[in-house]
N, C-alpha and C positions, 0 to 999 in steps of 0.2 A: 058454306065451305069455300065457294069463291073468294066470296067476299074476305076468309081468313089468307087464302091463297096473293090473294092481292095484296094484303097487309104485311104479309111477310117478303112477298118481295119487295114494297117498298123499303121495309125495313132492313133487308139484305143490302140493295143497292146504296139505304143512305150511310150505312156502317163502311161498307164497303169502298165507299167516297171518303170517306171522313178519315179514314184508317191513318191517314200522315197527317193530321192537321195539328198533331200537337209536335211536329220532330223539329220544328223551330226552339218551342219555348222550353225543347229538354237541351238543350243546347244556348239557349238565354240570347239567340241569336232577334233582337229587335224585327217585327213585322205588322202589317194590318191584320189585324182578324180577319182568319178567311170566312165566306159565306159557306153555307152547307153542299155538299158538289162541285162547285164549281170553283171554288178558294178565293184569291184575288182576282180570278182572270175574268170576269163577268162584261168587264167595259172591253176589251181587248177582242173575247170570243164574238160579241155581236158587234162587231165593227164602229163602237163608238169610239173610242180610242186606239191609237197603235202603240203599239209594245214600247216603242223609242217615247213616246210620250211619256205613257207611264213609268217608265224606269226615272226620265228625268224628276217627274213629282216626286215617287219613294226617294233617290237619290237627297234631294234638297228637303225632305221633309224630316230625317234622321242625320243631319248635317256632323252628329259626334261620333256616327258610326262609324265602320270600317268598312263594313256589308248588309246587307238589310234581305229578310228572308221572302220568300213569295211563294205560293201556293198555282198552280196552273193544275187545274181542278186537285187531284190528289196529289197528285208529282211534286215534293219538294225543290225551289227552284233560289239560288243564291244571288242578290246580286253585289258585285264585286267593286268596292267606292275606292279601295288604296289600291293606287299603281304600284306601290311593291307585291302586292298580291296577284292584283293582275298579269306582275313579269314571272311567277311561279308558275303561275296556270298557263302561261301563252308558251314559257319557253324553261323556264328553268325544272320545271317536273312536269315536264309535256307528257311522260309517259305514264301520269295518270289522268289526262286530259284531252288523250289523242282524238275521240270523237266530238264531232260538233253536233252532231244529236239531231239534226235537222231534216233529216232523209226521209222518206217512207218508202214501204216496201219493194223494191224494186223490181218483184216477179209479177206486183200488183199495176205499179207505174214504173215501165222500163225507163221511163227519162230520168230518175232519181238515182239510177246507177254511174251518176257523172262526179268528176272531181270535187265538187264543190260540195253535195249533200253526201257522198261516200264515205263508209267510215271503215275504222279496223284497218283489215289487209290489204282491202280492195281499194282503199283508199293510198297507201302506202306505195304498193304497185303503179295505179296508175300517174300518181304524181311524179314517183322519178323515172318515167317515162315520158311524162308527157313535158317535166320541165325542159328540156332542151329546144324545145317551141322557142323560149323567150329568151334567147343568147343574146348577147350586143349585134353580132356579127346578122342575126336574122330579123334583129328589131331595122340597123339601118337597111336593109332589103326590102323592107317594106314598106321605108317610108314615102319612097316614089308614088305608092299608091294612097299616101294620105295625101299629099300635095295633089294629087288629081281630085281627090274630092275637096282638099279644101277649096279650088278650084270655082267647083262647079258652086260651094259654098255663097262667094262671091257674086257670081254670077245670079244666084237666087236672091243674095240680099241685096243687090241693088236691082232687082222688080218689086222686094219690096217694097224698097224706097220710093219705086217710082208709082207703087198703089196708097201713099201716103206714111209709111214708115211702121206701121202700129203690126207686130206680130207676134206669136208665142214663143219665143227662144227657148222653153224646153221642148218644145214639139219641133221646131228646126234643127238643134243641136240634136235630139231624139234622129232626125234624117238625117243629117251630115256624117255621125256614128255609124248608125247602120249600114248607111251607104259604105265607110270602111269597110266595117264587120265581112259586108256580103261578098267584097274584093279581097282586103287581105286572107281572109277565112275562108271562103268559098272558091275565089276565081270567078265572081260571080258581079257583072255591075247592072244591078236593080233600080238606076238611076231613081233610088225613093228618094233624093234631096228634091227633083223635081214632081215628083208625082207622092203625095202624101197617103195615098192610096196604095201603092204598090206592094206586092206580096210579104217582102220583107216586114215592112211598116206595119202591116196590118197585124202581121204576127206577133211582132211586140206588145201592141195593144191587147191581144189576145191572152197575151202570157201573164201582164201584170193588171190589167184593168178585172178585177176580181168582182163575180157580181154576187149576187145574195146567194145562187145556187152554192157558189165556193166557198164562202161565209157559213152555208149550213152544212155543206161536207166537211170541210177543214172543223166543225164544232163537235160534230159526228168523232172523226178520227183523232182530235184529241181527247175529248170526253170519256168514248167508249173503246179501250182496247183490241178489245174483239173484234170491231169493226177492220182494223187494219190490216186484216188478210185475205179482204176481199174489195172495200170500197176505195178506190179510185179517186182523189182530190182533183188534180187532177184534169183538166178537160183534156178529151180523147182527139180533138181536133189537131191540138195542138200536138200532140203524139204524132198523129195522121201526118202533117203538115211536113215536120220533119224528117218525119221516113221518107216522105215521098221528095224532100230535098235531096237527102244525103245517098240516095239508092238511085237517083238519077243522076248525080253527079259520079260516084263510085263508078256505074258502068259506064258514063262519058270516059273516063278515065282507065276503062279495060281494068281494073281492080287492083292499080298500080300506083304508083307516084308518078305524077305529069311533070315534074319539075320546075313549077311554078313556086314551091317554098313555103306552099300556105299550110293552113292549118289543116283541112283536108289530107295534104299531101303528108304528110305526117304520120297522120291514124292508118293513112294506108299502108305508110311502112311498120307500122308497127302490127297491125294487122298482118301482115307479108312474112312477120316476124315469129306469126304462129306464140306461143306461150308465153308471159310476159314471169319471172323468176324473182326474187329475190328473199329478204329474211321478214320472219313475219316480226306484229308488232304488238301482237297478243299473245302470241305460243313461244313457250320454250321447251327447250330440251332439259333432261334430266339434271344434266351439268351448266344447266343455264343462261347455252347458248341460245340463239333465235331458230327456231323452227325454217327452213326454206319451203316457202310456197309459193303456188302458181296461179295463174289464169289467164284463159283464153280471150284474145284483143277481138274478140267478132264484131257481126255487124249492131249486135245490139249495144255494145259499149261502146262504139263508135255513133254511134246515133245517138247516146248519151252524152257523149263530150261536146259534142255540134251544138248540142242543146243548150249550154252552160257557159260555151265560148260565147254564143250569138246572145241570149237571155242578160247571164251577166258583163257582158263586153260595152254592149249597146246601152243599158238603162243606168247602170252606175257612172259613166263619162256623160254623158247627155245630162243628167240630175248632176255632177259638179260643175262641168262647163255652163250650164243654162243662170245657177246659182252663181256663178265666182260673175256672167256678166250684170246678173241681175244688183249685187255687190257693187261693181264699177259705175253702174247709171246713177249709185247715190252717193259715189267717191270722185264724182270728174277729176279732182287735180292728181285721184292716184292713177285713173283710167290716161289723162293726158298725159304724164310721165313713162307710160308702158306704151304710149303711142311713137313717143320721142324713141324709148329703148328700140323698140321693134325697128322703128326707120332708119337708126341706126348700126343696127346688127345687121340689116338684112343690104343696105351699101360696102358690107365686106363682101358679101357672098353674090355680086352681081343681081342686088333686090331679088333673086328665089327664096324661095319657102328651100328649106334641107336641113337634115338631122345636125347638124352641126350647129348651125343658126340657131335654134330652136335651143338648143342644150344652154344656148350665151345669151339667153332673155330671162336673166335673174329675176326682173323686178316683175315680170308677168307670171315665172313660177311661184315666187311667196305668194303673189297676192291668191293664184289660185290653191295653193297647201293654206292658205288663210281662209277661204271660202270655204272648204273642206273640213276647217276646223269649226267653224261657226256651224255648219250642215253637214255634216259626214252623210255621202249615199246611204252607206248602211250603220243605220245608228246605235246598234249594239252587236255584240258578238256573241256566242254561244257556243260552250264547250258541254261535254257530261263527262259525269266522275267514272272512270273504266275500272278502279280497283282504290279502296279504301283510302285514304287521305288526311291525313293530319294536316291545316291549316298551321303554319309556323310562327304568324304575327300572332296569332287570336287562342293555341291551342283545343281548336274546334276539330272534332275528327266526322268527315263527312262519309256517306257509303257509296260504291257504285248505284250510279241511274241516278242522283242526285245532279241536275242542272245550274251548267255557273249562266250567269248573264253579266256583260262585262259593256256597261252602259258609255257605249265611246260617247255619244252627245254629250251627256251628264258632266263629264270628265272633260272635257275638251271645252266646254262653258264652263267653268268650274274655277271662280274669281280667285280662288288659292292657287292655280297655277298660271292662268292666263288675267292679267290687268283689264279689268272691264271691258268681260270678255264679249260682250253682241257689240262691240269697237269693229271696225272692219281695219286693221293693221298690218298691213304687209310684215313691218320689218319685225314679227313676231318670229321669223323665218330665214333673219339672217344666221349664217352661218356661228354667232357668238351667243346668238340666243336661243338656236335649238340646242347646245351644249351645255350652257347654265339650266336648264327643265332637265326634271323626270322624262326619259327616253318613253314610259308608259303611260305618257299621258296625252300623246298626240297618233291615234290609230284606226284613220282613215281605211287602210289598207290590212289592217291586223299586225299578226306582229310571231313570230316563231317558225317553226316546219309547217301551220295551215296559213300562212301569211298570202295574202292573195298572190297567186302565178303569175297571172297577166298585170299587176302591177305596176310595171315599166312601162308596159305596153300602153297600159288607158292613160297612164299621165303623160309619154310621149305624143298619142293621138290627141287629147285635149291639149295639151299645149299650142299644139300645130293649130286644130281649129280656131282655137281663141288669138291666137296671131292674126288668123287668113282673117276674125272679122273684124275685129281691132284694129287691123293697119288698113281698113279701106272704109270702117265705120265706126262710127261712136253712138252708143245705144245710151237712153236716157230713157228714165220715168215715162208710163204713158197715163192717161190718167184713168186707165186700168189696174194700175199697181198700187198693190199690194208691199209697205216697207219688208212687213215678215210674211212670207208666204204663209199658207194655213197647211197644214199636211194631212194627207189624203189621210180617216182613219182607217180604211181599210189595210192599207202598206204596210206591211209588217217586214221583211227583209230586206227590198230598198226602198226608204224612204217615195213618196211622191207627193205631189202636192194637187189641190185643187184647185180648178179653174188653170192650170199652169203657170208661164211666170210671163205675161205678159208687159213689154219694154216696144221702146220704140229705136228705130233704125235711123241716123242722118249719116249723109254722107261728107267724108273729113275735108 
């Protein structure tokens, strides 16, 4: 009788797995055969491959496609090879694509209640509140305190220099960042450029350096459904870590706005503000207007946003800048040229670092939107279908809970729109040649209403950094390097790589 017991729940569970494995090929949509359970995601879930990896192979492996289908164990999941399609899903029928699908449960893991993994209303809400963070007017306000860290930048890379030159530039750029993050965002200077250790630092590490335990829960909660109304991905540390930031800072501040201008200061006004209103993006009314709904800004969605600013502020500007220098070490006559630019921009403005300066270092921006393109931080994007969907190039009609993946790597390497594209080319990015391209095919930053917030913000702080090390050093091959980094397979959101990026420092 057991033994019948067992047979049939096997057999339950593998039906019950399998149940989508055909909604590709009734749809003639091209795919791999998935394996039984687990679909295509087998290399991806055990940490042998990242996601960005594998999409690039399917991408180039179906070169006549338009889209090419994937299984992530049962979950029908699309990915999306035309940038006309792409501009559907990101902006032109946003309103069947408003969630990114990425979030878990947030009553399970409070930190997932933040901008970036939020979906629906809560998602809607807090972003047109929280966007006024990123005004012109509050970007220049804060860049006095990126000149201070780039500053101290300096200052560390010539002890470099003087311990022989050979360092990690993404593990420095990883400090230079944070040390921002912890001043513009916090009011807080954790002086981590000098101390590799410090709380901040440590944290990051924490957040993304994923060990087999996360590997086997994240397997857990995409695997088995059920599991996701109680198991936690998640580490609780990191929870810990931040409560106990943002709750000490809150009461320094009497539960107000200090007037400092930071990020902080912000959530407390909106907190201050009691209810946050507007129209929803799911519900309507009879007459089919938008439903007005509400929520409350407390301390746990403010501990959520802290989490999101600091997480993705810090590891996606560190991975382009650490990249765009690791670029220059094997480009010197383009890295000499931005040497020249910089020296001469910065003779108008009495040689300081200042937003102004910064804006008029053309040749230092392509080359880093060019680094970006070669390695976008995050190498693909992710939407879910919220309500039925007719595809208009392909006449494929897909159903809610059906997954896009929108492979920026794939696309951004991809010799039909960029000229032999692992080239390292700045003037891919003059202002003649991003107008001659498909606008959807360079999307570093995303692209519609979930188009990354702080956007402005991580390219105006990287710009700065890669100035501050630029006009005092020239970084070259160590012979530790690596031409193509290898990428962490672990890394599934932003990109990382292994071993780091190892370069050497000389002083100009």
């Amino acid at each position: 009788m057991i033994i019948l017991l067992l047979i049939l729940c096997v057999m339950v569970i593998y039906f019950y797995s399998n149940r989508n494995h055909d909604y590709w090929s009734k749809r003639n949509i091209k795919h791999d055969p998935p394996l039984p359970l687990i679909g295509n995601h087998f290399q991806n879930q055990f940490a042998l491959k990242s996601i960005t990896d594998i999409t690039v192979e399917l991408y180039n492996k179906y070169p006549k496609e338009r889209v090419v289908g994937y299984y992530r164990w049962s979950t029908p999941e699309l990915i999306i090879k035309d940038p006309k399609i792409v501009r559907h899903i990101l902006n032109v029928d946003f309103a069947h694509f408003y969630p990114r699908g990425l979030g878990r449960n947030p009553n399970v893991e409070p930190l997932h209640a933040n901008l970036f993994h939020a979906d629906n209303d809560t998602w809607k809400l807090l972003r047109q509140r929280i966007t006024p963070a990123f005004t012109t007017a509050k970007l220049k306000k804060m860049f006095p305190l990126i000149v201070n860290c780039a500053e101290k930048l300096q200052v560390v890379g010539k002890d470099i220099v003087s311990r022989g030159g050979e360092c990690d530039v993404r593990e420095l750029m990883a400090r230079f960042t944070t040390e921002f993050i912890g001043a513009c965002g916090f009011g807080i200077e954790m002086d981590t450029i000098n101390n590799e250790h410090s709380l901040f630092r440590d944290l990051g590490k924490l957040i993304f350096n994923r060990t087999i335990t996360d590997v086997i829960r994240l397997m857990i909660w995409e695997g088995f459904p059920i599991s996701r109304n109680y198991l936690p991905v998640t580490s609780s540390d990191i929870e810990n870590i931040i409560t106990d930031i943002v709750t000490k800072i809150r009461a320094q501040r009497n539960y107000k706005p200090s007037g400092r201008n930071d990020f902080i200061d912000l959530l407390l006004e909106l907190e201050s503000k009691g209810k946050i209103k507007g129209d929803s993006i799911e519900r309507r009314n009879p007459d089919g207007t938008p439903i007005e709904v509400e929520m409350e800004m407390n301390l746990k969605y403010i501990i959520a946003q802290v989490f999101v600013f600091f997480a993705a502020g810090f590891e996606t500007s560190s991975s382009a800048t650490s990249f765009t220098l690791h670029e220059l070490a094997y480009n010197p006559d383009i890295q000499t040229k931005i040497q020249e630019e910089i020296d001469q921009v910065l003779l108008k403005y009495d040689n300081k670092l200042c937003y102004d300066a910064v804006t008029e270092m053309s040749l230092l921006d392509m080359s880093f939107k060019e680094a970006m393109r070669i390695f976008p931080s995050l190498g693909i994007l992710n939407r879910v279908c919220a309500k039925r969907y007719t595809i208009p190039e392909l006449n494929v009609t897909i159903d809610p809970g059906v997954k896009i993946i929108i492979p920026i790597q794939a696309i951004q390497n991809d010799e039909k729109y960029f000229d032999n594209p692992t080239e390292f080319r700045p003037e891919r990015f003059t202002p003649e040649a991003v107008k001659s391209r498909h606008h959807y095919t360079y999307l570093p930053f995303g692209e519609g209403p979930r188009a990354c917030i702080g956007a402005r913000l991580g390219h105006m702080q990287s710009l700065a950094g890669l100035a501050a090390i630029l006009r005092t050093f020239t970084v070259e091959p160590s012979d530790a390097t690596l031409r193509r980094p290898v990428v962490n397979p672990r890394s599934n959101v932003v990109q990382g790589v292994k071993e780091g990026i190892p370069l050497k420092l000389r002083l100009r």
